[in-house]
N, C-alpha and C positions, 0 to 999 in steps of 0.2 A: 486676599490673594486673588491674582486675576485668573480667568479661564480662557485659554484661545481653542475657536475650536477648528479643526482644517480638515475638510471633504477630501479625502483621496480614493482613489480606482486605481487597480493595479491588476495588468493582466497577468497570469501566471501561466506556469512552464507547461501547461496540460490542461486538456477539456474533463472537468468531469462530471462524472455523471447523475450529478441533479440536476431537477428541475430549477428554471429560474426564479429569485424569488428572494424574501428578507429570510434571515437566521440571526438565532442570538446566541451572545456567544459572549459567558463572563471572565473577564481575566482583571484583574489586580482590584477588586470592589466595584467594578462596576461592570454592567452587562449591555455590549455592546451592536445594535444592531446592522447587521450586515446583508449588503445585497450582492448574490452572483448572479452572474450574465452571462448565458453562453456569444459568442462573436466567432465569423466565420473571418476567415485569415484571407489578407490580398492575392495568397497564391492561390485560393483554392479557386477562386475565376479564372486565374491563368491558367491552372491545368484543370478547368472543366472543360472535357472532350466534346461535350455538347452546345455549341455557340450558340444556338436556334432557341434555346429554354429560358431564355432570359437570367435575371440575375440571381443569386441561388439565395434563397428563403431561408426561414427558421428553420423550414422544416428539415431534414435530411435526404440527399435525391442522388440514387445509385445506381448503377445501370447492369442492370442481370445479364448474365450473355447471350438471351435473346435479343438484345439489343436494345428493349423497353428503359424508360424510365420511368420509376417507381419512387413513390413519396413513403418514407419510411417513418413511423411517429414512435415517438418514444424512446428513440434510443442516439446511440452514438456509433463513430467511426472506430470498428476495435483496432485495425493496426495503424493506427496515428497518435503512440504514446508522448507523443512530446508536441502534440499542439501546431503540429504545422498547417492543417488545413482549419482545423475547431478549435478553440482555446475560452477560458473561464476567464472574465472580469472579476474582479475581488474588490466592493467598495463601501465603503463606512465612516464614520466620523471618529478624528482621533482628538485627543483633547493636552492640551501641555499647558501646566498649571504650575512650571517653576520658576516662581521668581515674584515681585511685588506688584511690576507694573507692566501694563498690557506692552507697551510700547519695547520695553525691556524681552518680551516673550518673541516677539512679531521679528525683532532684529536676529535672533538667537537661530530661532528658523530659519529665516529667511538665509541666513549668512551657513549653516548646514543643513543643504536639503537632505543630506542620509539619515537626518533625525528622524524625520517622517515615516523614512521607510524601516529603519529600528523599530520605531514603535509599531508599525502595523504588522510586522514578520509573525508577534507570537500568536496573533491572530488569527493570520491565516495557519500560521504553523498547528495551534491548536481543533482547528477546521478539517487541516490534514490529517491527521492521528487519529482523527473520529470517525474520517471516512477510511480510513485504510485499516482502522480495525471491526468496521464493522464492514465494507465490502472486498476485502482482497485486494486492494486493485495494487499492485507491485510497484506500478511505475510512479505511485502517487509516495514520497519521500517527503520529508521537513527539508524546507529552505533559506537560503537565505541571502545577504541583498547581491553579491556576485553572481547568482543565478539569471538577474535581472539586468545584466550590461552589456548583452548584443541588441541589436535595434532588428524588429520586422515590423512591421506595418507603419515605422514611423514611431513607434510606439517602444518602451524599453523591454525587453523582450530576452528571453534567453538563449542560448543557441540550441538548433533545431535539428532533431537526426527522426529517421524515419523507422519503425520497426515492423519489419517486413515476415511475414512466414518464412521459413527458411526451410522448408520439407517440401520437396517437388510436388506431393499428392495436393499440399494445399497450396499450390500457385494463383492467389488470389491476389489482382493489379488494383491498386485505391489512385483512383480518380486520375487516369493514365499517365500517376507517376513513372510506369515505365514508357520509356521511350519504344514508340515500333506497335505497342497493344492497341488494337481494334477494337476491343472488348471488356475495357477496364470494369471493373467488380470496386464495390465497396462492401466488407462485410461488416455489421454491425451485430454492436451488443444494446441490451434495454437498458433501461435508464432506473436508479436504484428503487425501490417498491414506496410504496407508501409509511410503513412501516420502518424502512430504512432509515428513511427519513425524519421518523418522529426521534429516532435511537442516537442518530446521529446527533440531534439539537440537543439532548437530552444530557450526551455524553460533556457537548460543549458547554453546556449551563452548568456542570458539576465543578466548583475550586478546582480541585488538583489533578485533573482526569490523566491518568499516564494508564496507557493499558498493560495487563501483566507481561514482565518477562519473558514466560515461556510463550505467551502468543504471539508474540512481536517474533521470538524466532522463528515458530510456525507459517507467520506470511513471510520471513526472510527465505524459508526451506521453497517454499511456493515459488517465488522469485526464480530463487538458484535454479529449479528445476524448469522453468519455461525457460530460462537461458539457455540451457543446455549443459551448466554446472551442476552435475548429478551429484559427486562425493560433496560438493559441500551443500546439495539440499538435505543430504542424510547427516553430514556433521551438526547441523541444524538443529534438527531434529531428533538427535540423541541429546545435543546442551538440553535442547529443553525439557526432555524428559525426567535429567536429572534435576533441573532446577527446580520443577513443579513438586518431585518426587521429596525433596529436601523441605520442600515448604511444608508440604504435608506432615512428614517427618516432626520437624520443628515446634509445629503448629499440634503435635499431639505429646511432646515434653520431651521427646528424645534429646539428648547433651550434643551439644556442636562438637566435643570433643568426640564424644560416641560417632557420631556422624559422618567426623570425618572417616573412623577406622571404619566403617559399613563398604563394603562392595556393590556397585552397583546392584547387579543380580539379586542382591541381598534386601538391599532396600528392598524391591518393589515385591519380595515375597515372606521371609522370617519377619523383617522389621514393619512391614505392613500389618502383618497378622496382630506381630506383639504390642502393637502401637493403636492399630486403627481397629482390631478386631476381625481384618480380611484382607487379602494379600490376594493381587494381579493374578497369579497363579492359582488358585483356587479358584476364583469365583470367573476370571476370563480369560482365558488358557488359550483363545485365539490370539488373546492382545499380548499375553506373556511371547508369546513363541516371535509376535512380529518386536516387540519392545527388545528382547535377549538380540535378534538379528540387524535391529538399528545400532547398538552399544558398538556389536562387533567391528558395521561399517566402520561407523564412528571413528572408532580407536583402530583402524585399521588407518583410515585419510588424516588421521593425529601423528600417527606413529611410523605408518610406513607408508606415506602419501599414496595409497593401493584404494581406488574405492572398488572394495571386494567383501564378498561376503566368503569368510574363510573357517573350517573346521576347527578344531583342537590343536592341530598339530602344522594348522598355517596355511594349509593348503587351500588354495581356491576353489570355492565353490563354487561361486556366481559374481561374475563381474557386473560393477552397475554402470549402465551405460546407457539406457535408454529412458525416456521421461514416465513408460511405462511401468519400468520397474522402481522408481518412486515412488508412483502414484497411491502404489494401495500401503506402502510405509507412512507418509502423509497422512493417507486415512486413518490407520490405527494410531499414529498419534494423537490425532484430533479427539478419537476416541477413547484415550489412554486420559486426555487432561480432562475429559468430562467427566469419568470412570471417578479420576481422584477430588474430582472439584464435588462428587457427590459424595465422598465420602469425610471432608474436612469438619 
């Protein structure tokens, strides 16, 4: 049987935040290596406010509001989630091995270029899911080939929006996308650790890497709440509380049928105890109190679309409305799935 093999680069919808450089990365038996490239995008010349600096480098070059320009290293542009001024090359060797004769393979391709890009999607898609589970980063999603049919730079490209602070205190201008600023700002974030790095390749060399359920909702809650969707950062984040709580459950003989009659509440304190030997309640009575007031959101934005934290008898206690008062629910999740993942 023949082997064709076809060099593709494909830039994708977002800069991220690695370094350049090879990764590997196994999917269907074999382990594929792969090179990203960060590339600075044609507009980011046209609205560089600075004509005099010449043409803009690897490096990252922002202008503070004293007016200087500053070479920034190691990092990236944080509000340019969708790659308009920075964006990530994605490129590696793919291989198509069906059929008897080379010539038969080469026509096959040739005649559906979406072939190519089916076959390189789980790729990168598996790429994605590595980084998004070990760095946060929200805006970093699985894609796939429609993501890729608007054109920017010439190049096939996805469509581009711009994600801006939206809170007057942080009126911060990226590279005077606004019109009228004097003083454009670029603020950046660093570029992921060393360590990240080794997690992330590690993750991608594993067969069947899918990260767990309840975590994937935990950066969905994350998301929600830098949007400014509060009630469903907290719906979020009570699924997952349950899901993990049930695994646990499960995972120590309790009957699915038992399982289902358990009450939330119940779970994470009787049946903990009976099961695991120590129940939320007992041993972390901070995490209990935040765990009982994420259910209620929860089933408050389930049931009577209210993201409200509400008493016994319904009444409102605390409406949620601000990213702050997520914030520390967030936390005690994070530390609610650690709590249980020590005790499995």
């Amino acid at each position: 049987m023949s082997t064709l093999p076809v060099d593709v680069a494909m830039p994708l919808p977002f800069c991220l935040r690695l370094e350049d450089g090879d990764y590997k990365i196994r999917y269907k038996g074999r382990v594929y290596l792969c090179r990203l490239c960060k590339v600075w995008s044609d507009f980011a010349s046209g609205c560089n406010p600075d004509k005099d600096v010449g043409p803009i480098s690897t490096e990252l070059l922002f202008k503070v509001t004293t007016g200087q320009i500053t070479k920034a290293l190691n990092c990236e542009i944080e509000f340019d989630k969708k790659g308009f001024f920075r964006y990530t090359v994605f490129s590696t060797r793919v291989y198509f091995d069906e059929g008897s004769e080379l010539e038969e393979i080469v026509d096959r391709v040739s005649k559906d270029p979406l072939i190519v890009i089916r076959t390189l999607l789980p790729l990168i898609n598996k790429l994605l899911v590595a980084y998004r589970y070990v760095t946060g980063e929200f805006h970093v999603t699985e894609i796939q080939w429609p993501d890729l049919c608007m054109v920017r730079d010439g190049k096939m490209m996805p469509w581009v929006t711009m994600d801006y602070p939206t809170r007057d205190h942080q009126r911060r201008k990226v590279m005077g996308w606004f019109p009228g600023d004097e003083s454009p700002v670029i603020t950046t974030r660093p570029n992921v650790s060393k360590r990240g790095h080794k997690t992330i390749e590690t993750l991608m060399l594993q067969k069947d890497f899918q990260p767990p359920l309840e975590r994937d909702l935990l950066l969905n809650s994350k998301d929600f709440s830098r949007q400014g969707r509060h009630g469903l950062a907290v719906f979020e984040l009570g699924t997952a509380l349950e899901i993990a709580v049930n695994k646990v459950l499960l995972d120590k003989g309790v009957d699915e049928e038992e399982l289902r009659k358990l009450r939330f509440k119940e779970k994470y304190d009787t049946a903990l105890l009976r099961y695991a030997g120590v129940s939320l309640k007992g041993a972390r009575n901070d995490l209990w109190s935040a765990v009982l007031k994420i259910w209620n959101i929860r089933n408050n934005v389930a049931h009577r679309r209210l993201a409200a934290f509400t008493d016994r008898k319904g009444t409102i206690v605390e409406r949620i409305e601000s990213k702050s008062q997520v914030q520390p629910l967030i936390s005690a999740t994070e530390h609610t799935l650690g709590y249980l993942d020590s005790i499995r």
